[in-house]
C-alpha positions in Angstrom: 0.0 0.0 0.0 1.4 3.6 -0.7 2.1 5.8 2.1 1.5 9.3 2.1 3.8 11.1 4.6 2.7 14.6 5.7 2.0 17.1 8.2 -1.6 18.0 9.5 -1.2 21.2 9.4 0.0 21.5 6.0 -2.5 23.3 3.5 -0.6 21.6 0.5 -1.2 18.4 1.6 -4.6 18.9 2.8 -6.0 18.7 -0.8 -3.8 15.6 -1.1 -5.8 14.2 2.1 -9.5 15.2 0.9 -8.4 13.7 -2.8 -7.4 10.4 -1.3 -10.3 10.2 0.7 -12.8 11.0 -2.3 -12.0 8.7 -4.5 -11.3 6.0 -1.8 -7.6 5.4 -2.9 -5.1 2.8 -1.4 -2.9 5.6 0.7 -2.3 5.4 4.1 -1.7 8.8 5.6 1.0 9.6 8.3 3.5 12.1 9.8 7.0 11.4 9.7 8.9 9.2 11.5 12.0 11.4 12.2 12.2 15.1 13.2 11.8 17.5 10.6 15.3 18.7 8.5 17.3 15.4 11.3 19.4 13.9 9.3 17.4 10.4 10.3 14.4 12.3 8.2 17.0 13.4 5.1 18.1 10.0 4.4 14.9 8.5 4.8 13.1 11.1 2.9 15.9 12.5 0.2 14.1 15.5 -1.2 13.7 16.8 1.9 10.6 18.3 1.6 6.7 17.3 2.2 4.5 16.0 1.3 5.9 12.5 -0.1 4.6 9.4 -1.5 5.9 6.6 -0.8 5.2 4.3 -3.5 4.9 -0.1 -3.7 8.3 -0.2 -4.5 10.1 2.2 -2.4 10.4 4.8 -4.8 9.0 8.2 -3.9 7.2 11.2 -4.9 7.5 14.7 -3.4 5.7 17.9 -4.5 1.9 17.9 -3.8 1.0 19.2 -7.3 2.8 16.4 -8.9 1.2 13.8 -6.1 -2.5 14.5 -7.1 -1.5 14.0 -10.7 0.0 10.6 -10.0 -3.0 10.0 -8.1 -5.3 10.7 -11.2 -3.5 8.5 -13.0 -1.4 11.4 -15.3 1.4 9.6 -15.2 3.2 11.6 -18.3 2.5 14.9 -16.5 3.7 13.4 -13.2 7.0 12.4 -15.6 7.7 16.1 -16.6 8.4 17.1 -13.0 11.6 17.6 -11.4 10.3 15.9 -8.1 8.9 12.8 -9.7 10.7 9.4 -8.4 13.4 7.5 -10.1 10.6 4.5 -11.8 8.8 7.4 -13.0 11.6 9.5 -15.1 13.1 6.5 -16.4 
């Protein structure tokens, strides 16, 4: 299941959270597991930003834009950002 890392109080990610939960998506939702900016949370999160998607197979997404267009299944608009993950830009 994909795992949406984020903080509560983030308005970017809040349209991320009402998306997912509208169209019933596989995400689970949760705040990181390390201190924001640690360096625990930069290795485990390289892009060091959120929010983040953490996809099936490890790979990740940041940038909420790019998120919900992943999530709508635009995958070639989701391939055009700079913050898309590695299976993605290939």
């Amino acid at each position: 299941m994909m795992k949406l890392y984020d903080l509560s109080n983030s308005p970017c990610a809040a349209r991320l959270r009402i998306q997912i939960r509208l169209k019933n998506l596989p995400v689970a939702m949760d705040e990181p597991p390390f201190a924001l900016c640690s360096s625990e949370f930069l290795e485990a999160f390289p892009p060091g930003k959120l929010p983040l998607l953490l996809l099936d197979d490890d790979s990740t997404i940041a940038e909420s834009t790019v998120i919900m267009d992943y999530s709508r299944g635009d995958v070639s608009r989701a391939r055009s950002s700079a913050y898309c993950c590695d299976r993605l830009c290939s």
